[in-house]
C-alpha positions as CSV (number, residue, x, y, z in Angstrom):
1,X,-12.3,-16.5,-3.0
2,X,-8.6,-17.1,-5.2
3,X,-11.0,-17.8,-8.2
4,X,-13.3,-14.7,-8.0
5,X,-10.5,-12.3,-7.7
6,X,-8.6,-13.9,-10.8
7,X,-11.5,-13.4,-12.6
8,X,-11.9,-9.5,-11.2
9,X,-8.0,-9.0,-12.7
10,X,-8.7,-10.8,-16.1
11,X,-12.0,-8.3,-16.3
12,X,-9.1,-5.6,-15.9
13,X,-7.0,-7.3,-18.8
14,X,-10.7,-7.3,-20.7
15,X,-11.2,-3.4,-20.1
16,X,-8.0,-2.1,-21.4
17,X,-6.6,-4.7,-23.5
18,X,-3.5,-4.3,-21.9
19,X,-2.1,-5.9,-18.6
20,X,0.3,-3.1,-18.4
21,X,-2.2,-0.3,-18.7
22,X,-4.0,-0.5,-15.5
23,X,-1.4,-0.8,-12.4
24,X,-3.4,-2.4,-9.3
25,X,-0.8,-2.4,-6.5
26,X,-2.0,-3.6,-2.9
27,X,0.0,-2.6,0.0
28,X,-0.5,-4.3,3.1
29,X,1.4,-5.4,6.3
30,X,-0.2,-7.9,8.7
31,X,0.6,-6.0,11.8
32,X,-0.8,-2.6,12.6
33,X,2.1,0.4,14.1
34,X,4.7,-0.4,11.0
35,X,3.9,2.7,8.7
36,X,2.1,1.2,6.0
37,X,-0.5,3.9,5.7
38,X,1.6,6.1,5.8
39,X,3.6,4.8,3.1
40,X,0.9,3.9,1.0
41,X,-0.2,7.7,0.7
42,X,3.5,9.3,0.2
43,X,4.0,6.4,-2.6
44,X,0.7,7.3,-4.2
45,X,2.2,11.1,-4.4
46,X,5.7,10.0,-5.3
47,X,3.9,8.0,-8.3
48,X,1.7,10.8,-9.3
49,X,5.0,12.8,-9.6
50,X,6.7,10.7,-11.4
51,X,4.1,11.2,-14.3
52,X,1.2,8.5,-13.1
53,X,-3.0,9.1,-12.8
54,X,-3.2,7.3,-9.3
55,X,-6.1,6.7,-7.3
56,X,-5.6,5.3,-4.1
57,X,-8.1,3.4,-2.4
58,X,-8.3,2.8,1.4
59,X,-9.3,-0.3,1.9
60,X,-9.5,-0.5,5.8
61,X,-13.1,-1.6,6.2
62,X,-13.3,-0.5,10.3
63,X,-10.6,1.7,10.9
64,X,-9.6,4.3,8.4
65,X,-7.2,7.5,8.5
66,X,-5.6,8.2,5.1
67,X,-8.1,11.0,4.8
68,X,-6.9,12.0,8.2
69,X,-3.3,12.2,6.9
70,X,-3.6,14.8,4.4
71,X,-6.1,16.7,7.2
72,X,-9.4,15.8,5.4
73,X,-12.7,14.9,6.3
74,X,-15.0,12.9,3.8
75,X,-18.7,11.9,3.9
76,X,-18.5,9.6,1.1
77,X,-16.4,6.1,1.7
78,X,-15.7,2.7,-0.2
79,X,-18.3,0.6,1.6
80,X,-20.9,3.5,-0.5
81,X,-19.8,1.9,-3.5
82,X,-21.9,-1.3,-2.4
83,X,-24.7,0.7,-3.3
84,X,-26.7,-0.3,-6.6
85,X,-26.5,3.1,-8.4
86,X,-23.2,4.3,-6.7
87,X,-20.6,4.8,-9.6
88,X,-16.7,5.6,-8.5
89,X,-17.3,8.9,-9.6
90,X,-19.4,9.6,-6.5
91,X,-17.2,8.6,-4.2
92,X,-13.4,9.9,-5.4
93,X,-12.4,12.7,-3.5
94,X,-9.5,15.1,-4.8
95,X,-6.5,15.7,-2.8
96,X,-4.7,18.9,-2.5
97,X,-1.8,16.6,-3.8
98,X,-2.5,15.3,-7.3
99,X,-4.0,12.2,-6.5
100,X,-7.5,10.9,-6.3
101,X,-8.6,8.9,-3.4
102,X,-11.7,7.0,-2.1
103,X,-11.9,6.8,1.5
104,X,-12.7,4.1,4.0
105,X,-14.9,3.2,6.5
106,X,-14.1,4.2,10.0
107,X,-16.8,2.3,11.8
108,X,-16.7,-1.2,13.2
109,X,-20.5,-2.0,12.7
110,X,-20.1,-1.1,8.6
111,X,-17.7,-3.6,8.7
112,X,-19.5,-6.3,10.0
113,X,-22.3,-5.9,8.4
114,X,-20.2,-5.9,4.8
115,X,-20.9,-9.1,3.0
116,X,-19.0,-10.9,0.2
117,X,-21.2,-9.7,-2.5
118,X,-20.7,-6.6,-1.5
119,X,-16.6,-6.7,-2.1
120,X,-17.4,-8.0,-5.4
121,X,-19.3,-5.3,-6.2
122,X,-16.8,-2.6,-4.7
123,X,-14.1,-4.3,-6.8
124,X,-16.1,-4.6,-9.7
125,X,-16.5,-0.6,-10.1
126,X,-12.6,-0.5,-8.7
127,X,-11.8,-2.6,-11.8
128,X,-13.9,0.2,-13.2
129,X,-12.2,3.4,-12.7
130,X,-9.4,2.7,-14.9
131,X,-10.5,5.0,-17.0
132,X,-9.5,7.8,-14.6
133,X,-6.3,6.1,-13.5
134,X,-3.4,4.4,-14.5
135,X,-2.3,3.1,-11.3
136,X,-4.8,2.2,-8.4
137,X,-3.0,1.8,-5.1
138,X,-5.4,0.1,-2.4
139,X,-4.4,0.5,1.2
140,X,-6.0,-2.7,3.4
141,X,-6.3,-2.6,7.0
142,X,-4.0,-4.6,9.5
143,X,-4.3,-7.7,10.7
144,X,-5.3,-11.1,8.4
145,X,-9.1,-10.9,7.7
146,X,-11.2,-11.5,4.8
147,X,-11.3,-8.4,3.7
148,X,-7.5,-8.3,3.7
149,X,-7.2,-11.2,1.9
150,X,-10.0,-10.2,-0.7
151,X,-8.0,-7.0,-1.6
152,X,-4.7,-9.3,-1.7
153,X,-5.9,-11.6,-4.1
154,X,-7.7,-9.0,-6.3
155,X,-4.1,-7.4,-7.2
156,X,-1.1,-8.3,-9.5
157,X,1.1,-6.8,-7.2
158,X,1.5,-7.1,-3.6
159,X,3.7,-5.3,-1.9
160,X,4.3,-6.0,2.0
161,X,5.4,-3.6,4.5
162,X,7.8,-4.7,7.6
163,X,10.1,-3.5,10.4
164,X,12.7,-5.2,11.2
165,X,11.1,-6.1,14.9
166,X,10.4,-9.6,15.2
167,X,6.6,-9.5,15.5
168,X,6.2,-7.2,12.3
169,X,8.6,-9.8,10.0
170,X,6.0,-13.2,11.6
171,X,2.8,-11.1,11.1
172,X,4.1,-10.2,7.0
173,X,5.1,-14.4,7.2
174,X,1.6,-14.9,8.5
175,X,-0.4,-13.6,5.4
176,X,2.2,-14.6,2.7
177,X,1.2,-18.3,3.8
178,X,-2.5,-17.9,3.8
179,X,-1.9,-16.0,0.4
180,X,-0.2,-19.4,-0.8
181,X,-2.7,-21.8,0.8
182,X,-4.9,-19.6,-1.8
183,X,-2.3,-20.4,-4.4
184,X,-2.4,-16.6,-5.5
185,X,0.1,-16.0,-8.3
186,X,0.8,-12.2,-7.6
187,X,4.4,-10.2,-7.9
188,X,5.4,-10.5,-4.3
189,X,7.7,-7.4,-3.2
190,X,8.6,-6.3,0.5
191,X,9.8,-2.5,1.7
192,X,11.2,-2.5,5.0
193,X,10.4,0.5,6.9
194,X,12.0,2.6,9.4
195,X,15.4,0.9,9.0
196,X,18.4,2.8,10.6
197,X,21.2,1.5,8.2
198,X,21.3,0.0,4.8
199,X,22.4,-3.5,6.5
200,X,19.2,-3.4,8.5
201,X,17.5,-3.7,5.6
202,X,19.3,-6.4,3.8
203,X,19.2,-8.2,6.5
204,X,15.6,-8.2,7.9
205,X,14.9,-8.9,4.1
206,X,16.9,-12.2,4.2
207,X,15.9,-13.4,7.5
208,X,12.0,-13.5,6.1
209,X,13.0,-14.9,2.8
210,X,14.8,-17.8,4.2
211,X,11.9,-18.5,6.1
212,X,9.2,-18.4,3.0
213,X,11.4,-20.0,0.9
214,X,12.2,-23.0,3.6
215,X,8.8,-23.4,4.5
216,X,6.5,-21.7,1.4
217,X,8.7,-22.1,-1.1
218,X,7.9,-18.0,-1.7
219,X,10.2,-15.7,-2.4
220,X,9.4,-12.3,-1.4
221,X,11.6,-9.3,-3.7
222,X,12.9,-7.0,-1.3
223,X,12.9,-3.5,-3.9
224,X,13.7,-1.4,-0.8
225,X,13.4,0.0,2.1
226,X,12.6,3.8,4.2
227,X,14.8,5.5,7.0
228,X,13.8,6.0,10.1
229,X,13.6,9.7,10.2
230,X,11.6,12.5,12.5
231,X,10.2,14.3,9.4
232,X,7.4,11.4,9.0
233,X,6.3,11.9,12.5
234,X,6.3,16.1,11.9
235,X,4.5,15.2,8.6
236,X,1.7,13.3,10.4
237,X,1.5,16.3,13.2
238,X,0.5,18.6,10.5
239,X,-1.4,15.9,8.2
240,X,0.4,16.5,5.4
241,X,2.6,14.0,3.5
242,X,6.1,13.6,4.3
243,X,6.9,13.9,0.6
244,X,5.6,17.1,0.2
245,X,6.1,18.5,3.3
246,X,9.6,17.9,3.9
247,X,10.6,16.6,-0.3
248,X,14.5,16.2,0.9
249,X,14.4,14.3,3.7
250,X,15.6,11.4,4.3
251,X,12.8,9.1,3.8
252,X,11.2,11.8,0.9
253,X,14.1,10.3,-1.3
254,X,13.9,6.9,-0.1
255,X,10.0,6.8,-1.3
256,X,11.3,8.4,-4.3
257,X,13.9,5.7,-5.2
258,X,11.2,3.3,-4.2
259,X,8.9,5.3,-7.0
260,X,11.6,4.7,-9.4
261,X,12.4,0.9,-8.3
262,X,8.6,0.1,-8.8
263,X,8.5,2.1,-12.4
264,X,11.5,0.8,-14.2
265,X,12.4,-2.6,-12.3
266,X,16.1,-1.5,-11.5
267,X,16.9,-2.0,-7.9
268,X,17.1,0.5,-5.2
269,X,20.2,2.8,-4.5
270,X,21.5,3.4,-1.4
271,X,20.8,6.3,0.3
272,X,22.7,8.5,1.8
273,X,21.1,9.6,5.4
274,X,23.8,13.0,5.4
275,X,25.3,14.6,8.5
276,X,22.8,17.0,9.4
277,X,20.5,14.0,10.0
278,X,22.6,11.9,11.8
279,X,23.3,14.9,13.8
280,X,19.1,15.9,14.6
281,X,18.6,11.6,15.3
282,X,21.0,11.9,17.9
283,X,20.8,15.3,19.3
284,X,17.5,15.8,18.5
């Protein structure tokens, strides 16, 4: 699997003659419930802001819903890519937000009945669409399958989401170990989500590090991290994007700073949270 995904990123390399010019960034979390859909989609938007051509791909072969957070409902989805004469083109939907997207599969028996050949076909014609964008973001599903993994392995840059509960933190250790055990070489970054305080961060960042690094010998950069804040859970009432529907919130310029982290390498500011938040979290 390792070696068939290495050679779907050097076929990226081959296409653009550039390892810089194509951005394949998969976001993933081992545990379902921590926001990493949610994520995925406001990051996508926060890159296509910032100046990028993203597509984001949802890679959740069973259960689906990033069409569902923007309040749309698609016939075509990824697993139609598998099809002989299916080009990307035919499946990319446009958003009412900037980005392109393809859609998943929200059915159980589609998912079984996927095969390896045909995830090297979807990822072929993935590999494929970077002439429409610059940076692909691919949403997998939660849990550690092997369509996880295949998605994991077929990026440069893997970046894990986490809360800082217990159970999130040994799910994101779980599939940073079977990643090694498949000696991938991606850029390994973490984002801890819904964090109250800047020390809950830095500290649910450490506590996993020491661990890959005792036991993996993995380090995992932490580039940042996203408040807990009630404007995610209004955005996702009203399927919209958070970053869009409430741009000055909170986590809005968290994802922004996260934008920025990800696009020039300098490390993540601290936030301030203001008053009036502080305030609506504990007053409601």
């Amino acid at each position: 699997m390792a070696d068939q995904a290495s050679r779907l990123r050097n076929l990226v390399e081959e296409k653009t003659g550039d390892n810089s010019s194509t951005r394949i960034i998969t976001i993933t979390s081992g545990k379902g419930g921590v926001g990493k859909t949610n994520l995925a989609l406001n990051l996508s938007i926060g890159l296509q802001m910032a100046g990028k051509k993203v597509l984001l791909v949802d890679a959740d072969i069973g259960m689906s819903n990033i069409n569902l957070l923007m309040g749309r409902i698609t016939q075509r989805s990824l697993l139609d890519l598998a099809r002989y004469k299916t080009k990307v083109e035919d499946v990319i939907e446009e958003s009412d937000f900037g980005i392109k997207y393809i859609s998943g599969v929200a059915s159980i028996e589609k998912m079984m009945n996927a095969s390896h050949e045909d995830l090297r076909i979807i990822q072929r014609k993935i590999i494929e669409s970077s002439n429409i964008a610059d940076t692909i973001v691919i949403d997998t599903g939660a849990g550690l399958n092997r369509y996880v993994m295949e998605f994991i392995l077929f990026a440069r840059e893997i970046l894990f989401v986490a809360t800082s509960e217990p159970a999130a933190l040994a799910d994101v250790y779980s599939v940073i170990k079977a990643y090694s055990e498949y000696k991938g070489k991606g850029d390994l970054k973490l984002v801890v989500n819904r964090v109250r305080n800047i020390d809950e961060w830095k500290e649910t960042a450490e506590r996993l590090n020491q661990t890959t690094r005792k036991f993996l010998n993995v380090f995992v950069d932490p580039i940042g991290y996203v408040y807990e804040d009630r404007a995610v859970a209004e955005a996702v009432r009203f399927q919209e994007p958070f970053i869009v529907r409430k741009p000055k919130s909170p986590a809005s310029r968290c994802v922004k700073e996260l934008v920025n982290s990800l696009l020039t390498g300098m490390e993540m500011p601290e936030i301030s949270k203001g008053w009036f938040t502080v305030f609506q979290n504990i007053f409601g």
